[in-house]
TIGUDO-250890 format. One record per residue (C-alpha): residue number from 1; residue in one letter; x, y, z. Coordinates in steps of 0.1 Angstrom, whole numbers, plus 5000, padded with zeros to 4 digits. Example, Ala and Ser with C-alpha at 12.3 -4.5 7.8 and 13.67 -1.06 7.14 Angstrom:
PT 1 A 5123 4955 5078
PT 2 S 5137 4989 5071
***
This chain:
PT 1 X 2921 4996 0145
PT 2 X 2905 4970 0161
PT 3 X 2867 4975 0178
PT 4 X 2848 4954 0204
PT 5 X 2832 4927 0190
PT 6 X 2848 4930 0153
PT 7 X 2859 4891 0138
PT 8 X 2894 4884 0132
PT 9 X 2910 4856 0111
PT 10 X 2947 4856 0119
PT 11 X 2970 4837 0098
PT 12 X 2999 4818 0115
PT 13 X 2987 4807 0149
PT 14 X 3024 4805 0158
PT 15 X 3030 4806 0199
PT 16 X 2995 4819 0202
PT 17 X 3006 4851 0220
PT 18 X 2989 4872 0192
PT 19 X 2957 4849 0193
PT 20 X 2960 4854 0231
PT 21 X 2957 4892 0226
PT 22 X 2933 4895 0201
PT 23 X 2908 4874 0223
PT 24 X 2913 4899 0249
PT 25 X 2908 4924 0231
PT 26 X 2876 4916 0205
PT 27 X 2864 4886 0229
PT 28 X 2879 4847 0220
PT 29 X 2843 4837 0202
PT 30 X 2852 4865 0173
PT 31 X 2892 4853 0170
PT 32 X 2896 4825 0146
PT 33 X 2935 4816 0142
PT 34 X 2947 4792 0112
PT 35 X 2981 4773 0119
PT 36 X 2994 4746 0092
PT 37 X 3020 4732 0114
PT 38 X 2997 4706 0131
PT 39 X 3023 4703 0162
PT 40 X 3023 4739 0165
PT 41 X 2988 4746 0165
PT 42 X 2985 4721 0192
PT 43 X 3011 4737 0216
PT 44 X 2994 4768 0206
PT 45 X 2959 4754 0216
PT 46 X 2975 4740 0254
PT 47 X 2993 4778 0256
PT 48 X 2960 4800 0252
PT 49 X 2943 4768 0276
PT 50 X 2965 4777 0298
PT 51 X 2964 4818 0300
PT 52 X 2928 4814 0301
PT 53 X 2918 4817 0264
PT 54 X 2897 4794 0237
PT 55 X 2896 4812 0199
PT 56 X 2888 4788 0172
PT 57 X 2917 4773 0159
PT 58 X 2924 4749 0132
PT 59 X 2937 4728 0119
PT 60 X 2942 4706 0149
***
């Protein structure tokens, strides 16, 4: 279970949606999201932008 303030590393940035939530819910400075797929990670990066949201993300 997730608390305020705890770090996350996510693995598989993916869409972003679950990078999205996690920032929400532990705060975007302790979300750090790993995506290999440099397009992806990139479309990812524009998606949280967009909602609002800036974790860490690499690589980009």
């Amino acid at each position: 279970m997730l608390e305020d303030h705890d770090r996350v590393l996510e693995v598989g940035t993916g869409t972003g949606s679950t990078a999205a939530r996690l920032s929400w819910r532990v705060g975007e400075r302790n979300v750090i999201s790993v995506e290999v797929d440099a397009e992806l990670s990139e479309q990812a990066g524009k998606t949280l932008a967009a909602a609002g949201y800036a974790p860490r993300l690499g690589p980009q």
